[in-house]
C-alpha positions as CSV (number, residue, x, y, z in Angstrom):
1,X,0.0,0.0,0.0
2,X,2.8,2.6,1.1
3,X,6.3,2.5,-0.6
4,X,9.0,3.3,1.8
5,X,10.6,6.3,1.6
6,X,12.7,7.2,3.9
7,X,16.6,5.5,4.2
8,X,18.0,3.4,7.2
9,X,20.0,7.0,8.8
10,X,17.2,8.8,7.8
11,X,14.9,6.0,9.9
12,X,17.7,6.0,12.9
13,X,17.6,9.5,13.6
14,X,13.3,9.7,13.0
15,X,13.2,6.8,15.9
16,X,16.2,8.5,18.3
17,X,14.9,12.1,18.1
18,X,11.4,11.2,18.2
19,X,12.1,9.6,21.5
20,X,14.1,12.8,23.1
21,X,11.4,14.9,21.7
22,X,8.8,13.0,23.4
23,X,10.8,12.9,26.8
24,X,11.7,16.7,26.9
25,X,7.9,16.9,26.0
26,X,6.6,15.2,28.9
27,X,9.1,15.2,31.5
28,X,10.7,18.7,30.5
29,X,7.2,20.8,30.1
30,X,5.2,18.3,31.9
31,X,1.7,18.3,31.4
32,X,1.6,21.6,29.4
33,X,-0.3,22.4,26.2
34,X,3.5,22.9,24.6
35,X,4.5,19.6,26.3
36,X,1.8,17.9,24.5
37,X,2.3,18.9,21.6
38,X,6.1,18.7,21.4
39,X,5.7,15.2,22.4
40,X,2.6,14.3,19.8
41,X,5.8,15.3,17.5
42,X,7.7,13.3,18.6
43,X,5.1,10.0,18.5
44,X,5.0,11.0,15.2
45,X,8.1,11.2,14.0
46,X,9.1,7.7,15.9
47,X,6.1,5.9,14.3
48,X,7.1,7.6,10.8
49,X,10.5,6.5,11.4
50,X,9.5,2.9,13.0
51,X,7.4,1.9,9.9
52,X,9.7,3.3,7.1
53,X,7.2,6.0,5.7
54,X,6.6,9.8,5.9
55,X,3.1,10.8,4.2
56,X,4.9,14.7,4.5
57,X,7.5,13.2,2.2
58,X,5.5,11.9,-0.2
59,X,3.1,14.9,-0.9
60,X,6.6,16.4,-1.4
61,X,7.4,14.0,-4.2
62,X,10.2,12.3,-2.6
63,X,11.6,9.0,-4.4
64,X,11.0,5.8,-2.4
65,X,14.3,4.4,-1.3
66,X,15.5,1.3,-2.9
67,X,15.1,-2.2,-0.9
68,X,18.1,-3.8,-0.4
């Protein structure tokens, strides 16, 4: 259904800052509109980086990466 498009250090540093992001969201901020939302970023950018595949990226036109 959804070609992958994003490459393995692209997918590394999706997964690795998504967690920070979500940790200085919720323990940084707390409980904070701006802590929510910094780490519903961060969800997203781990899941995006978890499964391969950034809907942004493809309105964008980007070229899914080659399977190795």
């Amino acid at each position: 259904m959804f070609q992958r498009n994003l490459g393995s250090k692209e997918r590394v540093v999706r997964v690795v800052g998504g967690g920070v992001m979500m940790l200085c969201g919720l323990v940084g901020l707390g409980a904070t509109p701006l802590g929510l939302g910094i780490a519903a970023l961060g969800v997203g950018s781990l899941v995006s980086g978890m499964i391969r595949y950034c809907p942004a990226c493809a309105l964008a036109g980007r070229k899914p990466v080659e399977t190795r």
